[in-house]
N, C-alpha and C positions, 0 to 999 in steps of 0.2 A: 770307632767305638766311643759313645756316650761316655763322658765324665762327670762324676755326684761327687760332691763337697761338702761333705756332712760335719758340721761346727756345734760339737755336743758334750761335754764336760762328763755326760754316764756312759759308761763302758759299754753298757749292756743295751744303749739305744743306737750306740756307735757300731756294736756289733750285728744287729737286727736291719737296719739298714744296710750294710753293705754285704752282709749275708743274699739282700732282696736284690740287691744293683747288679750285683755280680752270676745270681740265678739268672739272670735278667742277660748277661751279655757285656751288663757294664761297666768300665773301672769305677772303681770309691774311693776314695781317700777320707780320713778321716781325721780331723783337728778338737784339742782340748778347748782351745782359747778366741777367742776373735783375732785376735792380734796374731800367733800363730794362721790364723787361715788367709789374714791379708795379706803377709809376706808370700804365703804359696803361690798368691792368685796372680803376686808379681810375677812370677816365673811360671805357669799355668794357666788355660784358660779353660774354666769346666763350663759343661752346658749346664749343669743344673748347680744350685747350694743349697744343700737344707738347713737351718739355720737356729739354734735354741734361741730364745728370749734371755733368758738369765744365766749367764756365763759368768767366770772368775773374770774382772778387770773388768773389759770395752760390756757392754749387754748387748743383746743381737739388732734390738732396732736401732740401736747407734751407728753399729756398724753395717747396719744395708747401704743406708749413705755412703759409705768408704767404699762398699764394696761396688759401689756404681761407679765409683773411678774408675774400677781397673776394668770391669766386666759390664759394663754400662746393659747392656740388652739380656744376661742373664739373669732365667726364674730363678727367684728365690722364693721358698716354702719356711715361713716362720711354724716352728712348732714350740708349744708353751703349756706347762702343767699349773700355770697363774695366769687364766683370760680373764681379761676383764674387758668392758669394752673400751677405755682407752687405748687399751693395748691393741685392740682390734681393729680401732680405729686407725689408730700410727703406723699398724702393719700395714693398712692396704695405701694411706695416705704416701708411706714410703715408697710405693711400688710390688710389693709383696704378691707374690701369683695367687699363693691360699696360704690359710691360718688354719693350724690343725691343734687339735687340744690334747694333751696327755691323760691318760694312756689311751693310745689309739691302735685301729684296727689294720695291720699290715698291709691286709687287701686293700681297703679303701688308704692309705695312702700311695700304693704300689698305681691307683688310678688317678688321683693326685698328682703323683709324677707324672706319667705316661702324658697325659693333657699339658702338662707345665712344658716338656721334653719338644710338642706339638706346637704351643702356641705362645708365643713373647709375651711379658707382665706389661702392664700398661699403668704409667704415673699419672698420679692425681692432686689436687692443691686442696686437699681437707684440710680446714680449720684442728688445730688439737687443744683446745678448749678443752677441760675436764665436765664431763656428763652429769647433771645432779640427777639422785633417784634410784636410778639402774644400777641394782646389784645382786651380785648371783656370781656362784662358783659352780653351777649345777651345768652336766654338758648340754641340759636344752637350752639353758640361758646361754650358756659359749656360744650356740648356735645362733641364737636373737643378737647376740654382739654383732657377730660376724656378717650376717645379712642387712643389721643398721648402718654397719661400716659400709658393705656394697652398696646398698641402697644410697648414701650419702652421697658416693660420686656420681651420680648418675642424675637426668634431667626427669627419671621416667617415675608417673606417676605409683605409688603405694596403696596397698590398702594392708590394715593392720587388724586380724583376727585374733579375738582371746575374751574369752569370760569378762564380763564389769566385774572391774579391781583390779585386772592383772596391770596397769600400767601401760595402756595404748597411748595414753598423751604422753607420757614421760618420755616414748619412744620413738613419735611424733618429732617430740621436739629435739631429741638427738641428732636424727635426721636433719633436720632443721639447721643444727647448732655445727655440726663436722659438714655441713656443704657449703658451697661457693656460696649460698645465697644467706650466709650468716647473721649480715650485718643488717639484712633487708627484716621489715614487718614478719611474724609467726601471728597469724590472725586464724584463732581459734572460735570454733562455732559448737554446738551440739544443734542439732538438727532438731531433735527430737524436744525439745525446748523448744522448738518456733511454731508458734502455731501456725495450720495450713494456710489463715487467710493474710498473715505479713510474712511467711516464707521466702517470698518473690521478692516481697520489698529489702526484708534486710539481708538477702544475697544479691540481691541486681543493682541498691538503691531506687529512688523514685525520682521525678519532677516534681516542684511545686503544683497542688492540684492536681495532681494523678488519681487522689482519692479522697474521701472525707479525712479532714485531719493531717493531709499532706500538707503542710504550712509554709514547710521550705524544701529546697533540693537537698537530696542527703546523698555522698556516696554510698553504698551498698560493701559488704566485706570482702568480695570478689575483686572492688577497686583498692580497696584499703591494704589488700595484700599484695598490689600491684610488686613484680622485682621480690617479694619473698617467697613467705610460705601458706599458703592455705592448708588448714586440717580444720576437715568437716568428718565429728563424733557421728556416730548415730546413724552415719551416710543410708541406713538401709531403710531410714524412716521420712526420706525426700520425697515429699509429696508428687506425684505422676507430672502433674502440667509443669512444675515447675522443675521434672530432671530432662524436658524436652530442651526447655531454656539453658541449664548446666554444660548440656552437650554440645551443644551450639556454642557457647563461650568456649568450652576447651577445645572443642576441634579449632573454633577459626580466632580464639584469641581474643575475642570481641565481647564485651556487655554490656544490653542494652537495657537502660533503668527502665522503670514502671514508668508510664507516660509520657515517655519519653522517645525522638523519632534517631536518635544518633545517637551512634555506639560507641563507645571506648575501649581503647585500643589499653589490652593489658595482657600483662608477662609475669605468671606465675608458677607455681610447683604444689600439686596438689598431695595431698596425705590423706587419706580417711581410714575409716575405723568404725568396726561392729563387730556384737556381740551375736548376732543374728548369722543363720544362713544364708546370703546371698541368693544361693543357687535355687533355695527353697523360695526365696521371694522373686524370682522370676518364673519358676513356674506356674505360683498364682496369681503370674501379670500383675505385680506390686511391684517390679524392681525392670527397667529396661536392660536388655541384653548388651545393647549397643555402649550404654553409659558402663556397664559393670565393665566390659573388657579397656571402653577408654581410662576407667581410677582402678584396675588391678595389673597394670604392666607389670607391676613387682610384687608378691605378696608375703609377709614378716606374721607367723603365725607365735604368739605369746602366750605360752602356757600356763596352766592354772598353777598356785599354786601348792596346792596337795600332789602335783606330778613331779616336783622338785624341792622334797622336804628340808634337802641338807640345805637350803637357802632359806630358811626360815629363822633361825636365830641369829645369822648375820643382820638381817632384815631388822628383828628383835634390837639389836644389840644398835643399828644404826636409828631406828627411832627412838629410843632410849636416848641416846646422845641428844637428837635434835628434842622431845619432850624436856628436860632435865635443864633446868636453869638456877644458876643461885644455890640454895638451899634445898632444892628440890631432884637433888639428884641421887637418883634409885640404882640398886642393882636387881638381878634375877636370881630368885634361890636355884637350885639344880632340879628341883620339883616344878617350881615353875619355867623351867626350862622342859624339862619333859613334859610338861602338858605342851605346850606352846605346840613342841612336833608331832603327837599325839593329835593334835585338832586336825579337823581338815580344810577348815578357812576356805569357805565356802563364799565368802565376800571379799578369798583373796587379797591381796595385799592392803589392800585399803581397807578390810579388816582388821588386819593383823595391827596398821598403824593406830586406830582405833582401840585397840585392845591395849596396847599399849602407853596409848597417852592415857586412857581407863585408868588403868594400873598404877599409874604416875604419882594421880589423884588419891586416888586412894591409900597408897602407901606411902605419902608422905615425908617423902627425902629416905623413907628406909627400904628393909629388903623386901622384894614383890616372889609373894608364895602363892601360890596357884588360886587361893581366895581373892585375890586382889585383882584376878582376870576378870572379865564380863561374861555373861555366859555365851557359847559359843551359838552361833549361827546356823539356825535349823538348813538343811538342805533345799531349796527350791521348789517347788512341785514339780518345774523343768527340768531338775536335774537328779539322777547323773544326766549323761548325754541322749541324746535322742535316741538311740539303741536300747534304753530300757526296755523299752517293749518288749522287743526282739528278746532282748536278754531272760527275761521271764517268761517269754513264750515258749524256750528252748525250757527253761527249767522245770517248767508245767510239763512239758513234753517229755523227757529224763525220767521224771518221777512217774508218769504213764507208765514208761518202757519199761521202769525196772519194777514196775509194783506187777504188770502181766508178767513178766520172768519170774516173780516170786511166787506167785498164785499155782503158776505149771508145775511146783515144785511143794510136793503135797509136805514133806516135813517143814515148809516156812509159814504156812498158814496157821491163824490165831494168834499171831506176835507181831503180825506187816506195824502195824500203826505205832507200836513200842518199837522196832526196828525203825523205823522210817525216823522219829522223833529223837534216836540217838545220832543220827545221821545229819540232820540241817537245825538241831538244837544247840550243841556245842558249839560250831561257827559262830550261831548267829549273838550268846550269851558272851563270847570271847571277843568281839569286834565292839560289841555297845562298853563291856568294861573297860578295854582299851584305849575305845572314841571317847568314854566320859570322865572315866578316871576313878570315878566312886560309884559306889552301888546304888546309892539315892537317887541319883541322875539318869542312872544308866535303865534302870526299872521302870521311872518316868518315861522315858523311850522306849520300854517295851510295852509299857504298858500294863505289865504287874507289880505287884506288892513285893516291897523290900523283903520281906520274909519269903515268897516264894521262892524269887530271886538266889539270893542266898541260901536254898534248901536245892534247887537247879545245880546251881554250881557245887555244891558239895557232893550232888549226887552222880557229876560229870567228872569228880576230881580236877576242876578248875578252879583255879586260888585268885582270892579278891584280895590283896596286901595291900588294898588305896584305903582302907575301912568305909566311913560313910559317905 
């Protein structure tokens, strides 16, 4: 019979767990302290320990260490309702099987187990360097921790999807920053900045004379990053001749300059990152298949973010800090805190930072009230996502369906268009007063006059308390 060693200081996580162990077939035991559960392990040898982060006395990643003395080849499962990615990092650096975030889902831990019970945790020599940038309490960002942390030990190339702004390079260089190859070159490119016809040159280098204006030999940033890291931005805008060249360096290690007959020999770790579909740039023969599957062994998707608002005024709160020098240090009123999570930063973070240093400026060592914002950032014509279409094709459709059901039904006739306008009016006047905060703004966006506006909303009994 399997034995779980659950090391949790709430009652109520101590109980839920071994309620699961024991459905299961298997014994639990269950410990308040760290220190309590290394004494057990002396006299005990459990196959699994699940393990809190934040305990009274020892805290849990101190003690996975300890607990490798007694129990050297047992899973341990860190669970923590405070990830960040340092924490993320140190769990797996320590050996840790999985890192699960509070509150979580019984079933997917009960799989969790079951895989840990399966297969021994495997140590790694991560750097624990603290991470600049990346911050987030939100569980898509615990996620982004989590997979930067795997990703770290690992030799296999990444590729890192998310919106311009969400923070692909920051995450880059995490990676980067918690692997063996820390101490080595991080030689960053954007692609999409090279023009097609020195593409070749400043990722291969050249020979002197390879081409008009070649004057000297130069290495290329393929050589430069020799032993670190290469992250190439943009990756999805690599010009065709020159991702046949790419492929050939990573598969055999080799790069051979512009005009040049001998290659060099280099050892790198590649990273890229786009905001682009991949998948959509190889079906119109823009993107090699062969190259995508050799830079996506591992992929770390970074969401926008309006999909994880509660990280928005941390965010806030941390550019503040870094804007704020001397005399010039600002607070947020509670308005301008609520606009902040009201927007939907649509240029994402690097918006938000933007909006902030904004702010900074303009309010002048004092307090930053929603006028002190920049105005927020129209949506894309690209966006939402590329299911727009789709999305109002359905909605076109809906409206079809339900206007024939109303027509079949002789007492709904002479009122469909007053029916139908109480129906997608209200939504659509309650999401722009929401999204803009005042009625001036919001009107602007619709496209009518403030007095309409405001005769709409009164007629919907929807209340505008932002005034103008």
């Amino acid at each position: 019979m399997p034995k779980w060693l659950v090391v949790d200081d709430e009652p109520s996580i101590c109980w839920a767990l071994t309620r699961l162990g024991e459905s299961s077939g298997h014994e639990v035991t269950s410990m308040p302290s760290a220190e309590a559960a290394l004494q057990w392990v002396q006299q005990q040898s459990p196959d699994l320990i699940v393990l809190d982060v934040r305990l009274p006395g020892m805290d849990g990643l101190t003690a996975i260490g300890r607990f490798r003395q007694f129990c050297a080849d047992v899973p341990i499962i860190i669970i923590t309702a405070y990830g960040d990615l340092d924490t993320a990092v140190e769990a797996v650096r320590q050996g840790a099987f999985e890192y699960v975030v509070k509150p979580f889902d019984l079933d997917r831990v009960e799989r969790v187990l079951t895989r840990a019970l399966r297969r021994p945790p495997k140590s790694s020599s991560v750097s624990t360097a603290p991470a600049e940038g990346l911050i987030g309490s939100s569980l898509k960002m615990q996620e982004v921790f989590k997979r930067i942390a795997l990703a770290a030990t690992s030799e296999a190339s990444v590729v890192l999807c998310g919106e311009s702004g969400t923070g692909k390079e920051l995450a880059a260089r995490a990676i980067h920053q918690f692997s063996c190859r820390a101490d080595e070159p991080f030689v960053a490119v954007n692609v999409a900045s090279l023009s097609p016809s020195l593409a070749e040159s400043e990722l291969f280098g050249h020979q002197r004379g390879a081409f008009t204006g070649a004057q000297w030999q130069r290495d290329g940033l393929l050589v430069r990053a020799n032993r670190g890291t290469l992250f190439l931005d943009e990756v999805a805008d690599i010009p065709l001749p020159v991702q046949v060249k790419l492929l050939r360096a990573l598969e055999h290690g080799e790069v051979l300059p512009v005009g040049g007959n001998r290659s060099v020999t280099v050892n790198f770790r590649v990273v890229s990152a786009t905001h682009q579909d991949l998948s959509e740039r190889i079906e119109a023969g823009q993107f090699r298949h062969d190259l995508y599957f050799r830079l996506a062994a591992f992929r770390i998707d970074i969401p926008p973010l309006r999909e994880r608002p509660e990280d928005i005024l941390p965010l806030a709160e941390h550019f503040l800090n870094l804007a704020g020098s001397g005399q010039n240090t600002a607070t947020l009123s509670d308005a301008a805190r609520q606009a902040l999570v009201r927007q939907s930063w649509y240029g994402n973070v690097r918006e938000l930072r933007n909006a902030i240093e904004h702010a900074v400026i303009v309010a002048r060592g004092g307090v930053i009230d929603p006028e002190q914002l920049p105005e927020p950032t129209a949506a894309p014509r690209s966006h939402p996502a590329k299911d727009l279409p789709t999305r109002e094709a359905n909605i076109t459709q809906q409206i079809r369906d339900w206007s024939r059901a109303r027509l079949v039904e002789e007492e709904s006739t002479g009122d469909l268009h007053r029916r139908l306008l109480q129906m997608v009016e209200p939504p659509l006047l309650e999401v722009a007063i929401d999204r803009y905060g005042q009625c001036r703004a919001a009107a602007h966006a619709l496209g009518m006059h403030r007095s309409t506006l405001r005769k709409k909303l009164d007629q919907y009994g929807l209340e505008d308390e932002r005034g103008e």
